[in-house]
N, C-alpha and C positions, 0 to 999 in steps of 0.2 A: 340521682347519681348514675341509674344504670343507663339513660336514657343519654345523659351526655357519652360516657366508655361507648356507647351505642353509637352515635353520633360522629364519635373521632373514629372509630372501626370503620363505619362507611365511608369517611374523607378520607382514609386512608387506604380502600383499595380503590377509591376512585382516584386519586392522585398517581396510585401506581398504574393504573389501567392509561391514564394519559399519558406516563412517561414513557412505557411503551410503546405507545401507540406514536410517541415524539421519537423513538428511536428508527420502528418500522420507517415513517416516514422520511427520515434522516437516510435512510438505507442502511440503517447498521443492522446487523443482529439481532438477539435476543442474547442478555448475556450484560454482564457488568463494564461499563467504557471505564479500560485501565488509565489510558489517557488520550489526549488530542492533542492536535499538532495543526489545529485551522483559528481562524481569527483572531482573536486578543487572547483567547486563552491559549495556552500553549502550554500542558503539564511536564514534557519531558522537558529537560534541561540540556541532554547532551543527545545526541543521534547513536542510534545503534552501529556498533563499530567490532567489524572483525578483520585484526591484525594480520593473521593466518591468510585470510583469503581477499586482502586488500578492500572489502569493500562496508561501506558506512550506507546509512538510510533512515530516513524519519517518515513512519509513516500515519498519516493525518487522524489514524483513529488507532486503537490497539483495543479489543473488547473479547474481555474473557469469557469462558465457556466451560465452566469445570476449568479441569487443569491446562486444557488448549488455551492459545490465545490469538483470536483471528486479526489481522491487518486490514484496514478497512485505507484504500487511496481514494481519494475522491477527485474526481475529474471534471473542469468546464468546456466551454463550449459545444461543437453537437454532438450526438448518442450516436454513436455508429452502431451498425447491427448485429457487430460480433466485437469484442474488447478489441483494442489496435495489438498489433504485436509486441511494441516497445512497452507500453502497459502491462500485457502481461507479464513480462520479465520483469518488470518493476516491483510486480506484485510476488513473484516468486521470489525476489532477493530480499525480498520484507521477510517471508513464508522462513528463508535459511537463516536469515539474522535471527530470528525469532528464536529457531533452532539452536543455533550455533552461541549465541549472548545471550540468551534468557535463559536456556536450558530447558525451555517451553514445546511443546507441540504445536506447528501452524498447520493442521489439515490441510486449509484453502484459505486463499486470499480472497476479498472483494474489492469491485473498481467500482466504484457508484461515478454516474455520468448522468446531466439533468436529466433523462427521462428514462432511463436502466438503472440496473445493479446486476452485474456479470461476478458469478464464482469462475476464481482459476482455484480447481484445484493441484498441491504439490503432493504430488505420489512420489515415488521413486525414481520413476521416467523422467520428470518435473525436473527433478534435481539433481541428476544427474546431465539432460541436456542442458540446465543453468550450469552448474560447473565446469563442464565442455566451454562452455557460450563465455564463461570468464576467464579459464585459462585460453580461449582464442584470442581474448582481447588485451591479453595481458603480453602474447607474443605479440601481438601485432602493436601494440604498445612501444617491447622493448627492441622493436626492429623500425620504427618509425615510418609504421607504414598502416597506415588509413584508405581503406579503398570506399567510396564515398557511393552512398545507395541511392542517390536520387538525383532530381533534375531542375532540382530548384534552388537558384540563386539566393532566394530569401532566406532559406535555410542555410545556405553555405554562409551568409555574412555576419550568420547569429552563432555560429558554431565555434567553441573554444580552441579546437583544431585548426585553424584555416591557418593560423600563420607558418605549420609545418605542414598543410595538405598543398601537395604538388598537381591534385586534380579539381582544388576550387573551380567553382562559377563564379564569372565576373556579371 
């Protein structure tokens, strides 16, 4: 009998050795996955949502750390050598939702991208330039005015904006 309780003890921190070793790999953490938000599974039900500051977000992993809870966004196509800009904001407005609806700690976000895993961390700088960076967009919103960052056509014809942007590319 001791030799089986023996038996399941060892299957059992070898199973746990591999499922972390399934998370490293994954790019997450270390830390419990509260839930995901990629392929078939899908644990949340509704996207984080704050009324206050207009803005919602679901992001693909949620994996707690003690009382933190880290945002994990996962990214395809190529790894650039530093996370793109719009990523990291993406990942900071995960970082305040977390804040703001959970009433959780978000330290720092991660982007995993196929051959990286980039920490943004949200300090108070973080969050502060994010709230700047949303009430920018919220004036420029309710003034109908979109000044367009780039020079690409393909971009402009995929953008939900174009029917009120006056500086489209054809």
């Amino acid at each position: 009998m001791l030799t089986v309780g023996l038996a399941l003890a060892v299957l059992a921190l070898v199973l746990l050795a591999l499922a972390r070793q399934g998370l490293r790999r994954a790019g997450l953490p270390d830390g419990r996955v509260l839930y995901e938000d990629v392929g078939m599974r899908r644990t949340l039900s509704e996207p984080l949502y704050d009324p206050a500051l207009g803005l919602a977000g679901r992001p693909d992993y949620l994996v707690e750390q003690g009382r933190a809870l880290i945002p994990v966004e996962v990214k395809s196509g190529r790894t650039p050598t530093a996370p793109y800009e719009n990523h990291r904001w993406q990942a900071l407005a995960y970082c305040l939702l977390v804040e703001q609806v959970l009433h959780r700690p978000a330290p720092y976000a991660l982007i995993r991208y196929p051959h990286a895993t980039y920490q943004v961390a949200f300090t108070p700088e973080a969050k502060t330039a994010l709230l700047d960076l949303l009430a920018e967009m919220r004036r420029a919103e309710m003034n109908q005015r979109f000044d367009r960052s780039h020079q690409d056509p393909t971009r402009c014809r995929g953008c939900g904006f174009r029917d009120l942007c006056d500086q489209r590319l054809e």
